[in-house]
C-alpha positions in Angstrom: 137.3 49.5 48.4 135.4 51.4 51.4 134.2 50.1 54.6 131.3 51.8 56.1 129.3 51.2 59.1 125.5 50.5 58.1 123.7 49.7 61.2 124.4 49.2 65.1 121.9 48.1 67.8 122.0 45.6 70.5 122.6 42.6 68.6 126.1 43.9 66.6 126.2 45.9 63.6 126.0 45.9 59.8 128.6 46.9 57.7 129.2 47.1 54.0 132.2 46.7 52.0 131.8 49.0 48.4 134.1 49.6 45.4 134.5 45.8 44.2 134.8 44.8 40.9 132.2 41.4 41.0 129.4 42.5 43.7 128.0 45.8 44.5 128.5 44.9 48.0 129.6 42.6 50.7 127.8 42.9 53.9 129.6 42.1 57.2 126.9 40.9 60.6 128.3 40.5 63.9 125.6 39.2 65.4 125.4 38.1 69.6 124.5 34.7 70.5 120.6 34.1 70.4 120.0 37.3 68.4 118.0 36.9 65.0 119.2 39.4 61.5 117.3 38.8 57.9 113.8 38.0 57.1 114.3 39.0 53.5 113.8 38.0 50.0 115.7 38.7 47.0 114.0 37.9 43.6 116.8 38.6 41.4 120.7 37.3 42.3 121.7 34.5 44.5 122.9 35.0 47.6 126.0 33.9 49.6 126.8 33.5 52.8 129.9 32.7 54.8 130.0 32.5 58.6 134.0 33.8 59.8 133.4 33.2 63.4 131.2 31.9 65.6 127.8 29.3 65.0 124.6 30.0 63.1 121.2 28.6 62.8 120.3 29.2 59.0 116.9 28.9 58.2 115.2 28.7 54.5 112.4 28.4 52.3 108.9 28.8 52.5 109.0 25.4 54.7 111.5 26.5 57.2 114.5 23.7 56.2 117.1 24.9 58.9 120.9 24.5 58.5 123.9 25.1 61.3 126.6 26.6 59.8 129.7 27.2 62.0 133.3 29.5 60.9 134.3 28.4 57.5 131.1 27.2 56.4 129.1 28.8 53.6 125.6 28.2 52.0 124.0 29.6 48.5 120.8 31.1 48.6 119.0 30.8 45.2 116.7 33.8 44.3 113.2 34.1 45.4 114.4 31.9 48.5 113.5 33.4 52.0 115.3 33.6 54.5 117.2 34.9 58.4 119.3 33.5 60.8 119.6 33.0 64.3 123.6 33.6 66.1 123.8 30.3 68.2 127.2 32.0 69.7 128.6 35.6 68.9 129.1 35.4 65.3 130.4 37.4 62.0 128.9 36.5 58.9 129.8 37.8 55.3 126.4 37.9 52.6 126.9 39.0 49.2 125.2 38.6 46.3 122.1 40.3 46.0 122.1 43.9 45.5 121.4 46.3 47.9 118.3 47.0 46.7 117.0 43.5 47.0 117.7 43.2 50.4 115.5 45.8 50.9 112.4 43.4 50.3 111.0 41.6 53.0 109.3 38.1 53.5 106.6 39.4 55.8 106.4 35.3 57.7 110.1 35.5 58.6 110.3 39.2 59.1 108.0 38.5 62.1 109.4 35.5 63.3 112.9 37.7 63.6 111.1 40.6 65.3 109.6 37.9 67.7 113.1 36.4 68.3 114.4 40.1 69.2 112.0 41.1 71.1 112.2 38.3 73.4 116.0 39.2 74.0 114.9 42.3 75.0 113.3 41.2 78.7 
């Protein structure tokens, strides 16, 4: 199993966990309160998500249906579902599931609304 940093910026980092026997990968967020990660679309494999610590606001489908999710909560994502989150507190969040090259693909409506989210933090 090997831990490697993917990604760090002002709203946390990105890490992967590789080398395990079921998933490809296991991606760690820890995301700061009112920050915004995802965006995405995976048209293959479910998705699963588990907050550790902290609060989310998990938002899905074409619709927008929103869940909060707080430390030892966990939803499914079914495949061709899109989706992000917002941190409502400091969080970490575990996502695994889809491969990494799925998470690649975006959901160009939610990718903006994430951007707009971020950029807002930013003034």
């Amino acid at each position: 199993m090997k831990l490697t940093e993917i990604h760090k910026d002002k709203r946390g980092e990105i890490l992967s966990v590789t080398g395990l026997k079921k998933f490809e990968e296991i991606t760690i967020f820890t995301t700061k309160a009112t920050y915004a990660r995802g965006g995405c679309i995976h048209k293959k494999n479910s998705e699963h998500l588990c907050v550790v610590e902290g609060k989310i606001n998990y938002v899905y489908e074409v619709y927008q249906h929103s869940k909060i999710l707080k430390a030892g909560q966990s939803i499914t994502i079914s495949p061709n579902t899109p989706h992000y989150f917002i941190a409502l507190e400091d969080s970490v969040v575990l996502e695994w599931g889809a491969t990494a090259k799925e998470k690649k693909e975006k959901y160009l409506k939610f990718r903006e609304i994430v951007e707009k989210i971020n950029e807002k933090n930013k003034s």
